[in-house]
C-alpha positions as CSV (number, residue, x, y, z in Angstrom):
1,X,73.0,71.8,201.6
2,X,71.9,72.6,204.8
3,X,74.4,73.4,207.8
4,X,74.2,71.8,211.4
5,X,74.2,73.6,214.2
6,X,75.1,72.0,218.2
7,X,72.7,74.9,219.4
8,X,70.7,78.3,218.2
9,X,73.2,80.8,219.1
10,X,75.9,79.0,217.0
11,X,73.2,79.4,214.3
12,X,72.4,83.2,215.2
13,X,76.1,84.0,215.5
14,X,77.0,82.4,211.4
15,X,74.0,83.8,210.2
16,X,74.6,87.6,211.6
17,X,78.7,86.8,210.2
18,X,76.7,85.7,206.9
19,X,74.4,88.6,206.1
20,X,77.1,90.8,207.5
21,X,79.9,89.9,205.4
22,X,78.2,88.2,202.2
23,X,74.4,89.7,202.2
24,X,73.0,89.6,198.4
25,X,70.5,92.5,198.4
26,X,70.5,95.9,199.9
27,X,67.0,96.3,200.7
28,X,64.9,99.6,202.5
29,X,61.6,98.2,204.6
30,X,59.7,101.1,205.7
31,X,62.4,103.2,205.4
32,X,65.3,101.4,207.4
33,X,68.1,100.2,205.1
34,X,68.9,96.6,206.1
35,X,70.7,93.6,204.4
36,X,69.5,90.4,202.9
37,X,70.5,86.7,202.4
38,X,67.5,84.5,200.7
39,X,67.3,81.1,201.1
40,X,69.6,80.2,204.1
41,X,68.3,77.6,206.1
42,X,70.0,75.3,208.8
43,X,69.6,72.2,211.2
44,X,69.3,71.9,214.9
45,X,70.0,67.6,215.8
46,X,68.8,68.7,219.2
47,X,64.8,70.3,219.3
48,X,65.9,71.5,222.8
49,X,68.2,73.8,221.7
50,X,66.0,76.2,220.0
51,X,65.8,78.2,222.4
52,X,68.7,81.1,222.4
53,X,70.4,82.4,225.6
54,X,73.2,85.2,224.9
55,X,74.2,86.8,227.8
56,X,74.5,89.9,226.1
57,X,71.7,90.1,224.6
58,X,68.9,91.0,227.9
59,X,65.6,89.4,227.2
60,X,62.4,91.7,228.4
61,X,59.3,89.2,229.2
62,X,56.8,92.3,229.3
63,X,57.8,93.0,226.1
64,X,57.7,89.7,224.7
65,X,54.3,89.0,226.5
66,X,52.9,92.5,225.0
67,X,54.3,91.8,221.6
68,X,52.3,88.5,222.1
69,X,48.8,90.1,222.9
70,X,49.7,92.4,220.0
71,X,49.6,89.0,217.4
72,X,47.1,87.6,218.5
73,X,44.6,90.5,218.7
74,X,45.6,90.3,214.7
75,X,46.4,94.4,214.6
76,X,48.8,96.0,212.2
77,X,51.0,98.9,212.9
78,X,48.9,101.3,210.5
C-alpha cells in the first residue's frame, strides 16, 4: 500500500520520521554509517508538487548546475 501525499515535503518530512525512527538496516557506504528503509514508495495526486521548497533547507543553483555537468559528462568520483 502506497501512501498519498498533498505535496513533496509532506513526503520528505514522513520519510526522514521513517528511516529515523523505524530504519531496517544499518548500512556503511564508503565509510559513512547511514540508515536504511527498502521498499517505501509513495503518491503525489498533484505532478506539480514534486518540486520541494523548505525554507530551511537553502538551495545552491551553482551547485545544482555543477552537479549537473558532472552527470552528464558520465565521470565517477574515483
Amino acid at each position: 500500500m502506497l501512501t498519498t501525499f498533498r505535496s513533496i515535503e509532506g513526503a520528505y518530512l514522513a520519510l526522514l520520521r521513517l528511516v529515523t525512527e523505524e530504519h531496517e538496516h544499518h548500512i556503511s557506504a564508503r565509510g559513512n554509517e547511514a540508515r536504511e528503509v527498502i521498499g517505501v514508495g509513495f503518491r503525489l495526486p498533484d505532478p506539480r508538487q514534486r518540486l520541494p521548497y523548505l525554507v530551511t533547507r537553502k538551495a545552491n543553483p551553482v551547485f545544482q548546475f555543477a552537479e549537473a555537468l558532472w552527470y552528464l559528462a558520465r565521470r565517477s568520483r574515483r
